[in-house]
Every structure is written in structure tokens, then in C-alpha cells.
C-alpha positions as CSV (number, residue, x, y, z in Angstrom):
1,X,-3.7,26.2,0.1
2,X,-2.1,24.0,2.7
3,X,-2.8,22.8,6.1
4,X,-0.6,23.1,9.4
5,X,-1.5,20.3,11.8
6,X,-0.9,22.3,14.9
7,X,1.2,20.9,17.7
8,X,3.8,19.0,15.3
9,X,7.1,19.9,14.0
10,X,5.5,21.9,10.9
11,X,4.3,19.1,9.1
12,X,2.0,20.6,5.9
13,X,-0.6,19.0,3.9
14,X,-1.7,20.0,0.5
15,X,-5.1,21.1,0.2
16,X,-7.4,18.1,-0.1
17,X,-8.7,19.5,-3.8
18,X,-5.1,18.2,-4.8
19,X,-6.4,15.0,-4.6
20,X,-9.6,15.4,-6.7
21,X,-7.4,14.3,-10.4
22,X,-5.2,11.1,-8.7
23,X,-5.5,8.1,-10.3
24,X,-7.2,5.3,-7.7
25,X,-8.8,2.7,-7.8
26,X,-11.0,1.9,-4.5
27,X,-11.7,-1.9,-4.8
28,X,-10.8,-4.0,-2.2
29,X,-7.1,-4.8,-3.9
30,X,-6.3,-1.1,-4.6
31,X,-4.1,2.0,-5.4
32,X,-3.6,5.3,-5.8
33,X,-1.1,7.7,-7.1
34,X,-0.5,10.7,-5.4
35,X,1.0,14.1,-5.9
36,X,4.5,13.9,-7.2
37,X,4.3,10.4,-8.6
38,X,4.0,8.0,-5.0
39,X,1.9,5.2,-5.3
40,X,0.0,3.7,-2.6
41,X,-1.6,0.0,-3.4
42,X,-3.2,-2.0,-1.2
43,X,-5.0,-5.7,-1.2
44,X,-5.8,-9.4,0.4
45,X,-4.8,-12.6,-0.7
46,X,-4.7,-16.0,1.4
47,X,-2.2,-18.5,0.9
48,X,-2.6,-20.7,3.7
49,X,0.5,-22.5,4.6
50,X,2.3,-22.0,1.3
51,X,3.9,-19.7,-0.4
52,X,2.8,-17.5,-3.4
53,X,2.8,-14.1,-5.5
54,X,1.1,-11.4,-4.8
55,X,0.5,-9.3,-8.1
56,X,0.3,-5.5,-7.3
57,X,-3.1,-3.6,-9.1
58,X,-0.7,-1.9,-10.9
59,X,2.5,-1.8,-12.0
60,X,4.7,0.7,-10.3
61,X,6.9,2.9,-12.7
62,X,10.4,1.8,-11.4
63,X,10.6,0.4,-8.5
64,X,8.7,-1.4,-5.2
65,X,10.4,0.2,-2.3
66,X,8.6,-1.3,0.4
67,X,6.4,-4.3,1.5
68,X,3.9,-3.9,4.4
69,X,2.0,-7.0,5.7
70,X,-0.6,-7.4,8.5
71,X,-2.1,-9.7,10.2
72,X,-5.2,-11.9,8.7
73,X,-8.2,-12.9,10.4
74,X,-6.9,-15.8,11.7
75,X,-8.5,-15.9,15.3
76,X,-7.7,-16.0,18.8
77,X,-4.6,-18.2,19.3
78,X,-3.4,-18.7,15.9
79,X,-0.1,-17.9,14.7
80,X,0.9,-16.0,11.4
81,X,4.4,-15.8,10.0
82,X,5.1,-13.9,6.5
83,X,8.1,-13.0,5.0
84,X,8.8,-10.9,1.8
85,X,11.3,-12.9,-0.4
86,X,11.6,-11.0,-3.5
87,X,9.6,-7.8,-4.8
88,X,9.5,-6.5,-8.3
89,X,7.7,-3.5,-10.0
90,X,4.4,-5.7,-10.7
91,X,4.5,-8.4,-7.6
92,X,6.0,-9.4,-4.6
93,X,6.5,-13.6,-3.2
């Protein structure tokens, strides 16, 4: 069964009992692989004023499409600037 959020353009959901069998892990560096083969990681790493690699939970079947960065607890005033240089199926620098 699926779900109509009312008020949008007809956007469905699957029934959340689709999501009883994917794959996750829930730790605080994290993934999991959804319906149809999309995988979701998330995680934290510092590397204060350097640069570094970021190794993914997981290693994603065939390809990273897309790097998403937020801020760190940094505090009031500070300054954060992070680019993605290269990603790869198991990391990203």
C-alpha cells in the first residue's frame, strides 16, 4: 500500500513495511539501502584545518553521485569552508 501526501503534486510513498528488510546500519557514521538499490550514508569526521578522506561505511555499487556537507559545531563567529575534491565509490577528499 502507498501513501499520498495530500496537498503536493502526487508525490507517493511506499508503505513504511517496505522498509522492514533494508540493509542499515544506524551508528553514528551510517547507511542504508533503500528500495530499488539507493543508498543513503551518513557520518562525522574533523579535520581541522587540513585536508583529508572521508571513507564511506560502505562501499557504493558503482558510483558516488553526490556529496552533502554541513556545518560542524564550530560556534558563534567561526568560519567553515569545505570543498569536495574528488569522490569515488568507497571515499570522498
Amino acid at each position: 500500500m502507498a501513501t499520498t501526501i495530500s496537498g503536493t503534486s502526487g508525490i507517493t510513498f511506499p508503505d513504511s513495511g517496505v522498509f522492514t528488510n533494508a540493509a542499515s546500519s544506524t551508528a553514528a557514521n551510517g547507511y542504508v539501502k533503500l528500495p530499488g538499490g539507493l543508498i543513503l550514508q551518513w557520518g562525522y569526521v574533523s579535520t581541522p584545518n587540513t585536508s583529508g578522506t572521508v571513507t564511506f561505511p560502505i562501499t557504493f555499487p558503482n558510483a558516488c553521485h553526490a556529496v552533502t556537507i554541513g556545518p560542524g559545531d564550530t560556534g558563534a563567529g567561526s568560519y567553515e569552508q569545505v570543498n569536495v575534491n574528488t569522490k569515488s565509490t568507497t571515499s570522498f577528499t
